[in-house]
C-alpha positions in Angstrom: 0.0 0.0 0.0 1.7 3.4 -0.9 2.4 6.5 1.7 -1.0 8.3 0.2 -3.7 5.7 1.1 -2.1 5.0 4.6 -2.2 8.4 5.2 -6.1 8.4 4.1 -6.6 5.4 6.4 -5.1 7.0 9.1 -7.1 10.4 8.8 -10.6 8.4 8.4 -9.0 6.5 12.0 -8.2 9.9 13.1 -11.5 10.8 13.3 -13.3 7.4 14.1 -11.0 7.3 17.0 -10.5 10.7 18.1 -6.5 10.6 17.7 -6.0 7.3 19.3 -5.3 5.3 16.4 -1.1 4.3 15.4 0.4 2.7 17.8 -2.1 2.1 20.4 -2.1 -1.8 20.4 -5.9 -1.3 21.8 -7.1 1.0 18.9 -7.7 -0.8 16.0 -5.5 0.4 12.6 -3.6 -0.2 9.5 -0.6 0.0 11.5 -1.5 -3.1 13.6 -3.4 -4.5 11.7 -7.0 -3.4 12.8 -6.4 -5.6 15.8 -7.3 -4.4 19.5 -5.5 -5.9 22.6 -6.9 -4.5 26.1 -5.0 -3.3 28.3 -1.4 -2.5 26.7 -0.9 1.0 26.2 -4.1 2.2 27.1 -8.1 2.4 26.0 -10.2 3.3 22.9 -13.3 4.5 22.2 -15.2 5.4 19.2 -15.9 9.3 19.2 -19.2 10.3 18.0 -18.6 13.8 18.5 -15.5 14.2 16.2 -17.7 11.8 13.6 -20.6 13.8 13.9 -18.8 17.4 13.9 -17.1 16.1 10.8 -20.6 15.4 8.7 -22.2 18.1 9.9 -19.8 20.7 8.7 -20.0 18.6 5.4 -18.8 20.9 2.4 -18.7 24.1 4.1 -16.0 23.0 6.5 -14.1 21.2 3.3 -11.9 24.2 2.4 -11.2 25.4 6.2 -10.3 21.5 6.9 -8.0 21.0 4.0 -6.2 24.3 4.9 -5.7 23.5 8.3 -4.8 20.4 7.7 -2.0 21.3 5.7 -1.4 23.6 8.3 -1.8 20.6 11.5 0.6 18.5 9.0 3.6 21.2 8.6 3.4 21.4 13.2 3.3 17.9 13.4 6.2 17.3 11.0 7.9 19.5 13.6 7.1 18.1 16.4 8.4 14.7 14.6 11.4 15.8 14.9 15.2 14.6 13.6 15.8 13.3 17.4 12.4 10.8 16.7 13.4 9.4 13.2 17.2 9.0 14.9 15.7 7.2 17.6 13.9 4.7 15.6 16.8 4.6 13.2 18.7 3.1 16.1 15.9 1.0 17.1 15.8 -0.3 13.6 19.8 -0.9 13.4 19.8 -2.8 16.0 16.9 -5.3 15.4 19.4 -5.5 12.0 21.5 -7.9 14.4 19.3 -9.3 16.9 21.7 -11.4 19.4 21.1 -15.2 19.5 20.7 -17.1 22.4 22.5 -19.6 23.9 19.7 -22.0 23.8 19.8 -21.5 19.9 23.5 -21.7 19.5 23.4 -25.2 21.4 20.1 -26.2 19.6 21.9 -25.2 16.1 25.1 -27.2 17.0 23.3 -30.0 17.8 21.4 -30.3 14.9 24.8 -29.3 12.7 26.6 -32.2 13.9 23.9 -34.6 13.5 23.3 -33.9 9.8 27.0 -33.8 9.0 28.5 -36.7 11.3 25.2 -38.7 10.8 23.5 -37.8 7.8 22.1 -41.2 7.5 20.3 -40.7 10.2 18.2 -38.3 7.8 18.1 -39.9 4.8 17.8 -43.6 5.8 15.8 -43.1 9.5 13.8 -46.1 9.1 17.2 -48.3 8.9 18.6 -46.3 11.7 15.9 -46.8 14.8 15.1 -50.7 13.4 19.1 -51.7 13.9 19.0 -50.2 17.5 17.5 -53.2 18.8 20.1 -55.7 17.1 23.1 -53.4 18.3 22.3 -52.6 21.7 22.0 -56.7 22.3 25.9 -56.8 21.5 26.7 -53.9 23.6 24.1 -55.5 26.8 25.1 -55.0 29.7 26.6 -51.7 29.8 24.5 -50.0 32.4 24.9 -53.2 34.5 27.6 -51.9 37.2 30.4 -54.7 37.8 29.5 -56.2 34.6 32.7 -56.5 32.1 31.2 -54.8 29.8 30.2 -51.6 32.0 34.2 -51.5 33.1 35.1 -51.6 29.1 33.0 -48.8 28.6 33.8 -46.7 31.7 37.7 -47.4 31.3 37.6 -47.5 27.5 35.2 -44.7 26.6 36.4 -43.4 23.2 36.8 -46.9 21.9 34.2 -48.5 23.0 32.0 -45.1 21.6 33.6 -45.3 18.8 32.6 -49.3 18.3 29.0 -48.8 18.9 29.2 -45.8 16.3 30.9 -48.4 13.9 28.5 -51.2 14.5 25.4 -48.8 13.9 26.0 -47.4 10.9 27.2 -51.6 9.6 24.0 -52.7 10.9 21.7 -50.0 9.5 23.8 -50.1 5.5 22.9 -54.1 5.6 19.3 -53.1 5.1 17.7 -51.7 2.2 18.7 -48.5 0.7 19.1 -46.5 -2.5 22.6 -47.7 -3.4 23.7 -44.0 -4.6 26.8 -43.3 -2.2 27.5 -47.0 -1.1 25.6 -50.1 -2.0 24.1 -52.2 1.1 26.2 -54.6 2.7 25.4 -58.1 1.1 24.6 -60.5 3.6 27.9 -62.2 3.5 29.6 -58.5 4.1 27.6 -58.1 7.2 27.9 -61.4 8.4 31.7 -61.2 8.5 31.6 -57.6 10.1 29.2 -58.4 12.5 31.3 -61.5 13.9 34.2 -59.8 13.8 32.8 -57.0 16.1 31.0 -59.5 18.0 34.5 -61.6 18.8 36.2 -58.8 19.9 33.8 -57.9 22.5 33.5 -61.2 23.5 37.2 -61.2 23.9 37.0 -58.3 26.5 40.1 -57.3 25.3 40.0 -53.2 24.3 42.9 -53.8 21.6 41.0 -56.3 19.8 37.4 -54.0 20.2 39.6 -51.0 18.7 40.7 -53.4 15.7 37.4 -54.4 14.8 36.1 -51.0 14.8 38.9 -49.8 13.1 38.1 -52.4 10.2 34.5 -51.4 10.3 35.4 -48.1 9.8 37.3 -48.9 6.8 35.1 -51.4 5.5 32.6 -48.5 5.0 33.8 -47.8 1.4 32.0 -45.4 -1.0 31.0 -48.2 -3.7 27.0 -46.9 -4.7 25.6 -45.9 -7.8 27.5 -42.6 -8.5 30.9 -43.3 -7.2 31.1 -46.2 -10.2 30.1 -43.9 -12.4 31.9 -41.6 -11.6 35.0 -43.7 -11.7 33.6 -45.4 -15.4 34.4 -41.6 -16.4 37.6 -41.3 -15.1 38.8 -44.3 -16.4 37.2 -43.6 -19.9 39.6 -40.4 -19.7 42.8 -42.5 -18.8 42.8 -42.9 -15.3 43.0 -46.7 -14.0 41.2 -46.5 -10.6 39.2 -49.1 -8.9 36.1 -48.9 -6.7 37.3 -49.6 -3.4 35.2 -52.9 -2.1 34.9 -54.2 1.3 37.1 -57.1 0.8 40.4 -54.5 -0.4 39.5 -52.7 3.0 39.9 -55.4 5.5 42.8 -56.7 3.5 44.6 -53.4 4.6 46.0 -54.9 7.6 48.1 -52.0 8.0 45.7 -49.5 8.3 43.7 -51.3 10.1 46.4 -51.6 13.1 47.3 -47.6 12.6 43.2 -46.7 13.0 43.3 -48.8 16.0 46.3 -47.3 17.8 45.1 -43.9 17.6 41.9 -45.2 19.0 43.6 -46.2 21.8 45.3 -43.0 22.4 41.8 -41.0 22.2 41.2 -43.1 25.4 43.9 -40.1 27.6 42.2 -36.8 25.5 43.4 -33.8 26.8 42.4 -30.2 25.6 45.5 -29.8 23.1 45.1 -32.9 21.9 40.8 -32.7 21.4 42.0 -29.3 19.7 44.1 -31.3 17.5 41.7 -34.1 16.9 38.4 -32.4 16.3 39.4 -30.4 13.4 38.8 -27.4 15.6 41.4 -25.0 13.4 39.8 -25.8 10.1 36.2 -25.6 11.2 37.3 -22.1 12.7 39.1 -21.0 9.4 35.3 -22.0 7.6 32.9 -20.2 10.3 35.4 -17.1 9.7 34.9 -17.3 5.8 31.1 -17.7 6.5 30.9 -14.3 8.5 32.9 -12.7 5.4 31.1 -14.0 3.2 27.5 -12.9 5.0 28.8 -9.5 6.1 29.7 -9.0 1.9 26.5 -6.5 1.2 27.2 -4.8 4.5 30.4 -4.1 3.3 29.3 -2.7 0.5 26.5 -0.6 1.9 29.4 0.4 4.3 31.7 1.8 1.3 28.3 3.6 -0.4 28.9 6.3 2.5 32.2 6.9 2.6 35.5 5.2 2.7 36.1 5.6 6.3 32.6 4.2 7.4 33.5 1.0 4.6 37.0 0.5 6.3 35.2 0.2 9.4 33.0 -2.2 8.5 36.1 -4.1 7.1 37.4 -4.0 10.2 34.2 -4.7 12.4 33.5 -7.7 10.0 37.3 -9.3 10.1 37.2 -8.9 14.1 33.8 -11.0 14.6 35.3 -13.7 11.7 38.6 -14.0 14.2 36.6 -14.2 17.0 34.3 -16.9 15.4 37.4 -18.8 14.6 39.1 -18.6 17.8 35.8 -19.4 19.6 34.8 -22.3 17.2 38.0 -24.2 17.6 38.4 -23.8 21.3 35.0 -24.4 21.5 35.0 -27.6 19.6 37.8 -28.8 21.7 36.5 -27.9 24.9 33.0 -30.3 23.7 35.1 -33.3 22.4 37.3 -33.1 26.0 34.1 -33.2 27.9 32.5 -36.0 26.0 35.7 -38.1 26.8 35.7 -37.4 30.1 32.3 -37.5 30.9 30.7 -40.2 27.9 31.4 -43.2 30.5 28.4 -41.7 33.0 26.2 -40.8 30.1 26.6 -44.3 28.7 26.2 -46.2 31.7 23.8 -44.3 32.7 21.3 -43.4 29.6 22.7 -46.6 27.8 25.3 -46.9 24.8 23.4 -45.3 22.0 22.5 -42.0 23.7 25.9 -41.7 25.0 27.2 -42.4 21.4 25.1 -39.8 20.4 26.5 -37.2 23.1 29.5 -38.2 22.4 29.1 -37.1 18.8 27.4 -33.7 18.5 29.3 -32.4 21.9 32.0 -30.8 19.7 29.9 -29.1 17.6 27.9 -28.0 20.0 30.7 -27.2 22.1 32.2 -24.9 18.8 28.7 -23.0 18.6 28.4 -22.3 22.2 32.4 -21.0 21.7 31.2 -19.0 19.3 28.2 -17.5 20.7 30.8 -16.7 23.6 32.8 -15.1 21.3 30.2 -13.4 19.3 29.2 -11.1 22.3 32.9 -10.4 23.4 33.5 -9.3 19.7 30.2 -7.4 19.8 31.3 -5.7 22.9 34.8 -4.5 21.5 33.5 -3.5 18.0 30.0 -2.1 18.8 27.0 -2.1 16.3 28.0 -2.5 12.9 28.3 0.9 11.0 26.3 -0.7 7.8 23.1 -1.0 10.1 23.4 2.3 10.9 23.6 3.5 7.2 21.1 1.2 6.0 18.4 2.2 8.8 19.6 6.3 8.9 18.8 6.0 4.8 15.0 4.9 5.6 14.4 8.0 7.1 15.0 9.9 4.1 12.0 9.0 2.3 8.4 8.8 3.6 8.3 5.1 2.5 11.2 4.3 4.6 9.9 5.7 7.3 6.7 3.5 6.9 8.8 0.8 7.2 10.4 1.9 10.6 7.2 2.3 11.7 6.0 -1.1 10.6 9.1 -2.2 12.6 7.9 -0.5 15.6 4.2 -2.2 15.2 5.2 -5.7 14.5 7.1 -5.7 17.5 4.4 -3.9 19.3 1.4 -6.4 18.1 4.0 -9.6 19.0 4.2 -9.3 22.5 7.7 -8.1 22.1 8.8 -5.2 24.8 9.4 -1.9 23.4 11.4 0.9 24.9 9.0 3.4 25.8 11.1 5.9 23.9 10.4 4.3 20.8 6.8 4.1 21.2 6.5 8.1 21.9 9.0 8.8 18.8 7.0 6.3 16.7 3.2 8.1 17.5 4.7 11.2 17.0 6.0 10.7 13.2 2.6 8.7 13.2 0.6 12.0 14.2 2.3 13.3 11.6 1.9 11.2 8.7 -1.9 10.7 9.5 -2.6 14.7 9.6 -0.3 15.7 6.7 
């Protein structure tokens, strides 16, 4: 709806409502939507007086009203003054860049690390929750205190994790699936991978449980539909590659014993070594490149002002990306320590899977809580970005920007959402305003 016809809905309001109309969430408008809500910012009535003055002056009050409404409009406009617009501006800039809570930063990791550690999880569900069962049997007993298999998984916890991770994912690829990554296991795969895993734990011996899961781990070879043909092209271009099978894999004893050492080591993690482990420097080198690369238009709209505002956007911009980096990686560290030290009582307590689980997402949820830490320290060194400010300070150059930081205003108004009080006076008063102009 353009400027014009607000401004004629908001003079017939004017005069249904005797100047309570705009912000009032209790006076029904086109501001909020023509909806009333007792008992917010006040009451409204319908004013038969103002409606009935207004018809019975009829034509012969037409030319008076028109002239002092002009005249109304040009006080208003000053009483609207620059200190109103600038304080909706800054109300506006900073709604820009709302601050996210740490309930959504642990929410958001959580969910990050399940799709991208356990994406099968997604796409084959079904295959996921009916293996459980059939898992869980191998790993019984491991909320039975004294039982060997509860003293493997408190003393052992990485590997023994890191087993009923590698059983899972076995157990759920020997069912049906679409074949396009990796085919399903034939039943002669799984047979062999399942008694291998089984014979290790009934072995109780931790070097012979890391083994197997090592071998599971690389028995889980990328063999479906578009890996062979992809590799059909590659050979057809000269390139003599093979599509690894599940036989080659466990043939590579070597590996094999390598994947199982370092599972042993992952039993002592300390921070410097989770910090080493978990990736943490690369996943904070891709978060930083994410906040460039989402900050670009500020940038930009930064630059359109001057070259000093721009360079201090640049500079805003690169000190959040650091700080997402350096709070990511320590972050992620911190969550894979934790899930070390403390996976034995989830798992014994909750059972294996959940504490696999835990186990899993607690370094990315560890990262985003790091960042969220550092998002506010960075927020409180750099301030509010300088392209917010440009971007809301140009709305209230034109009367349609301005509609829109009042639209702002009652959204936030008609949500529930508090609103400084400051805000709502600036607001009605560029409302009063528009609707008598």
């Amino acid at each position: 709806m353009t400027l014009p016809a607000i401004n004629s809905l908001a003079n017939m309001e004017y005069m249904l409502y005797g100047g309570a109309s705009g912000l009032n969430a209790n006076t029904p408008s086109y501001m909020n939507g023509y909806m009333a809500n007792n008992g917010l910012y006040g009451n409204y009535m319908y004013n038969p007086s103002l409606y009935n003055n207004a018809q019975a002056n009829g034509a012969n009050s037409t030319e008076n009203q028109s002239v002092n409404t002009g005249t109304k409009g040009t006080a208003s406009q000053s009483t609207a003054s620059a200190q109103d617009l600038k304080t909706l501006s800054d109300y506006y800039a900073k709604e820009l860049s709302p601050s996210e809570s740490l309930a959504s930063a642990v929410i958001m990791g959580g969910a990050f690390g399940a799709l991208s550690m356990h994406p099968r999880l997604i796409t084959h569900p079904w295959n996921s929750i009916t293996t459980l069962k059939e898992v869980n049997d191998m790993f019984k007993g491991v909320r039975v205190d004294g039982s060997d298999m509860n003293k493997l998984w408190r003393e052992n916890n990485a590997v023994m994790r890191d087993a009923y991770f590698r059983m899972h994912k076995a157990a759920a690829r020997s069912k049906s699936k679409l074949n396009l990554i990796r085919q399903r296991y034939t039943k002669e795969e799984y047979t062999r991978l399942k008694n291998m895993m089984q014979q290790a734990l009934d072995s109780k011996d931790i070097n012979k449980i890391a083994e197997a899961s090592s071998a599971l781990e690389r028995a889980y070879v990328n063999n479906g539909r578009i890996p062979r043909a992809w590799n059909k092209i590659k050979n057809f271009f000269g390139s003599k590659s093979e599509v690894p099978t599940v036989a080659s894999r466990l043939a590579d004893t070597k590996a094999i014993e390598q994947g199982a050492k370092t599972l042993i080591s992952d039993n002592k993690m300390s921070f410097t070594k989770a910090l080493k482990k978990g990736g943490g420097v690369k996943g904070g080198i891709f978060f930083a490149a994410i906040e460039l690369f989402m900050n670009w238009d500020k940038i930009k709209t930064a630059f359109s002002k001057d070259d000093s505002t721009g360079w201090k956007q640049v500079g805003q911009t690169t000190t959040k990306a650091v700080g997402n980096a350096i709070g990511w990686a320590a972050g992620e560290a911190a969550g894979v320590w934790a899930a070390t030290a403390l996976g034995a009582k989830i798992g014994t307590i909750f059972g294996p899977g959940i504490g696999t689980v835990i186990g899993g997402i607690a370094g990315f949820v560890g990262g985003s809580i790091g960042m969220w830490l550092a998002g506010k320290a960075t927020k409180a060194i750099v301030g509010q970005d300088v392209a917010d400010k440009v971007t809301a300070n140009n709305l209230t150059k034109t009367p349609e920007g301005q509609t829109q930081l009042l639209s702002l205003v009652s959204q936030k108004v008609q949500s529930g959402e508090k609103v400084p009080e400051n805000v709502i006076f600036s607001a009605n008063k560029i409302l009063a305003g528009m609707e008598q102009a």
